[in-house]
C-alpha positions as CSV (number, residue, x, y, z in Angstrom):
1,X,-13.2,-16.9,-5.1
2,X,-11.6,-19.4,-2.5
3,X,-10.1,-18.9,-0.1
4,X,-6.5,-19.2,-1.3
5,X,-6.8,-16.8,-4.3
6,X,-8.0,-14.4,-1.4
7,X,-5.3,-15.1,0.4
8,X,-2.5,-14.1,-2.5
9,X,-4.9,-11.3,-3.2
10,X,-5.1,-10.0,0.3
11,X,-1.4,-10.8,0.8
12,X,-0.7,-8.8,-2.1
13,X,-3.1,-5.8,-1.1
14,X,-1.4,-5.8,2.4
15,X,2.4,-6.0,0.9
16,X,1.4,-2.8,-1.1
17,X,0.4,-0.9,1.6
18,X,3.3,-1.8,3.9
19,X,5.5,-0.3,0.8
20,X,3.2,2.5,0.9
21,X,4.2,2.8,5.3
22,X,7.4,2.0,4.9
23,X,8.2,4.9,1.8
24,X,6.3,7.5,3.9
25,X,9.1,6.0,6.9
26,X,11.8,6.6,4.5
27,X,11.0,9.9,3.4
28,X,10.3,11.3,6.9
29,X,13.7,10.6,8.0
30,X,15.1,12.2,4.8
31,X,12.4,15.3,5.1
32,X,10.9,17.0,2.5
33,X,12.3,16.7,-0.9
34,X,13.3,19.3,-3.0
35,X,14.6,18.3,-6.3
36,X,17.1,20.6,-8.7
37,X,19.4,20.3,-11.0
38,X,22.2,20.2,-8.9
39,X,21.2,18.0,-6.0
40,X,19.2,15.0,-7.6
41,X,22.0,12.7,-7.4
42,X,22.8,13.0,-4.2
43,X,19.0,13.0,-3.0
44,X,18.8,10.0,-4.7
45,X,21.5,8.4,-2.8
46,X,20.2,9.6,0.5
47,X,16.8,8.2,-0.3
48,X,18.4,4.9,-1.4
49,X,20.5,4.3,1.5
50,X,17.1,4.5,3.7
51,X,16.1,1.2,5.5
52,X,12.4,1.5,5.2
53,X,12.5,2.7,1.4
54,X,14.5,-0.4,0.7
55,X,12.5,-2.3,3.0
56,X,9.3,-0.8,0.7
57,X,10.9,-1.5,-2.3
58,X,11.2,-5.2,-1.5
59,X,7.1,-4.8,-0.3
60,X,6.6,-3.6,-3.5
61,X,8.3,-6.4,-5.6
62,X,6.6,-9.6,-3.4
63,X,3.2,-7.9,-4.0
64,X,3.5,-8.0,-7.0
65,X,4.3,-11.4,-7.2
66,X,1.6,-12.6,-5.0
67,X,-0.6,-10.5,-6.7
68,X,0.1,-12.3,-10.3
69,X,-0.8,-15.5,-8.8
70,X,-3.8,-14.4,-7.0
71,X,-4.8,-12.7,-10.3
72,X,-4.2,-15.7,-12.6
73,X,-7.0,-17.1,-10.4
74,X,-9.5,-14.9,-10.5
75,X,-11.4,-12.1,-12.9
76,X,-9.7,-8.7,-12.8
77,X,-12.9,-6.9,-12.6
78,X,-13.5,-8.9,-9.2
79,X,-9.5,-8.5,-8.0
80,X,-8.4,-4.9,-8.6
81,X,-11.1,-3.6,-6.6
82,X,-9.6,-5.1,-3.7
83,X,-6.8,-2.7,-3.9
84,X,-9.3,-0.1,-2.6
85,X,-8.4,-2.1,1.1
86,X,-5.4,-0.6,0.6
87,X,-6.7,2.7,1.0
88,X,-7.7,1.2,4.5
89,X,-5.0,-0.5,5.7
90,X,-2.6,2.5,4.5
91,X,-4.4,4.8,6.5
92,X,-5.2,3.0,9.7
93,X,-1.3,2.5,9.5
94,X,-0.4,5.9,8.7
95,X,-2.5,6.8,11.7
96,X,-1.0,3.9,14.5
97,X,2.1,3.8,13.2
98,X,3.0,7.1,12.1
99,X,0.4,9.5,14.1
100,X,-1.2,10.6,11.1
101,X,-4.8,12.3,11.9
102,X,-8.1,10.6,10.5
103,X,-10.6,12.6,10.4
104,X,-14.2,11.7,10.6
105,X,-15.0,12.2,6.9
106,X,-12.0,9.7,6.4
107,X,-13.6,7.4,8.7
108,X,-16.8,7.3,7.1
109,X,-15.2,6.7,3.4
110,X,-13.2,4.2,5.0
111,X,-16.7,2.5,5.8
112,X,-18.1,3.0,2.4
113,X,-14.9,0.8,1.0
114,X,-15.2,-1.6,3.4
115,X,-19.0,-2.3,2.5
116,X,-18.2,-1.7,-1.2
117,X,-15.3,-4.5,-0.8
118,X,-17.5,-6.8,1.0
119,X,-20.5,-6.5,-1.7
120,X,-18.1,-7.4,-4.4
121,X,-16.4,-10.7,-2.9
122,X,-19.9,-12.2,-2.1
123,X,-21.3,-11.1,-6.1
C-alpha cells in the first residue's frame, strides 16, 4: 500500500469517526431519545436542526467518498480492517472531547487493535 491509498483510507477512517463524535454531540444536546408514535416527527426535526448531527452527516458522506477511492486502490481484505482505528480514534475522542471514561480494559483492547492494525499494513 502507498502512501496515498493510506492516506484516502486513513482520511476515510478518521471522517467516520468524527461523524461518530459529532452524532454523539448532537444527541447530547437533544438528550435521550425516546421514540413514540406520537412524537417521531418532531424528534426528528429536533435532531435535524442539530449542528453537529448535520455536521456528522456531512463526515459521513466525505468518508465515504474518500473511502471509495482509497478502496479502488487497494484489497478489501487489507482496507476494511482499518476501520478497527476507528474504534480508537472514536474513543480517545469520546474521552478528550466529550469526558467519556476509558477504562483500563479499554485501554488495553485499544493496544491489541493498534498492534493488530500495524501487523496487517506491513503483510
Amino acid at each position: 500500500m502507498n502512501l496515498t491509498t493510506f492516506a484516502f483510507l486513513f482520511s476515510g477512517v478518521c471522517l467516520n469517526a468524527a461523524a461518530q463524535l459529532l452524532l454523539k454531540a448532537g444527541t447530547n444536546a437533544v438528550g435521550a431519545i425516546h421514540l413514540t408514535s406520537s412524537n417521531w416527527f418532531a424528534t426528528g426535526i429536533k435532531l435535524a436542526t442539530q449542528l453537529p448531527i448535520l455536521g456528522g452527516l456531512a463526515c459521513y458522506g466525505i468518508s465515504l467518498v474518500v473511502w471509495i477511492v482509497g478502496l479502488s486502490r487497494v484489497d478489501v481484505s487489507l482496507a476494511y480492517p482499518l476501520l478497527s482505528l476507528g474504534y480508537v480514534m472514536g474513543t480517545f475522542g469520546a474521552w478528550y472531547f466529550l469526558g467519556e471514561v476509558v477504562s483500563p480494559q479499554r485501554m488495553i483492547a485499544i493496544g491489541v487493535i493498534i498492534i493488530g492494525v500495524v501487523l496487517l499494513t506491513r503483510s
